[in-house]
N, C-alpha and C positions, 0 to 999 in steps of 0.2 A: 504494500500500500504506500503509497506516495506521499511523503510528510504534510504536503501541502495541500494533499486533495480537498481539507477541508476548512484551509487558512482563509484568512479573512483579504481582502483585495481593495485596492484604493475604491474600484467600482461601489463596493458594500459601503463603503464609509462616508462619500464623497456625497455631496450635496449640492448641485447646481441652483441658484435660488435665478429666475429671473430680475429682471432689474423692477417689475413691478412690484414681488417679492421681497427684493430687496429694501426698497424703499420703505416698505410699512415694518420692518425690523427697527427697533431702536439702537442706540449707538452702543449701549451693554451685548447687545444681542451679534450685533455685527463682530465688535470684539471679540465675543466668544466663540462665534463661528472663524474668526481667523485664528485663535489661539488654537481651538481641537483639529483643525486642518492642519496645521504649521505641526502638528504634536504626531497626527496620523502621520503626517510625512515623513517626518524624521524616522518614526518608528518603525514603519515599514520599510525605508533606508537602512536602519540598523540591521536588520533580521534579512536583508541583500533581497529585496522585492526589486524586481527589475522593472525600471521606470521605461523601459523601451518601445511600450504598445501605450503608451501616454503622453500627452502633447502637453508638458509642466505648463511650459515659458506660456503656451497660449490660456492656460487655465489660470494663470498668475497675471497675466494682461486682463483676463475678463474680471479676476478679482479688485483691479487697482480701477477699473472702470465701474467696480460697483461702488468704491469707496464715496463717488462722487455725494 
């Protein structure tokens, strides 16, 4: 059995919020959605998730664009 058959994957943790979405979050809630992102990341970096079938840089443009 394959250690990872039943690990957890950026896809399960990730949350794309639209920007209409985005909007009605308050500024607690936005923080907090970029701290457990920035914590997923890392963590699944740690434990060698290969970021190779994942587009970071444009996931990280869409978040600086929700910042607005």
């Amino acid at each position: 059995m394959d250690i990872y058959h039943n690990a957890v994957t950026y896809d399960d943790v990730h949350i794309n919020f639209t920007w209409e979405e985005w909007t009605l979050l308050d500024p607690s809630q936005k923080s907090l959605y970029k701290d457990v992102m920035l914590e997923t990341y890392r963590n699944l970096t740690t434990i060698g998730y290969s970021w190779e079938d994942h587009n970071i840089d444009e996931h990280c443009q869409s978040s600086r664009r929700h910042e607005r």
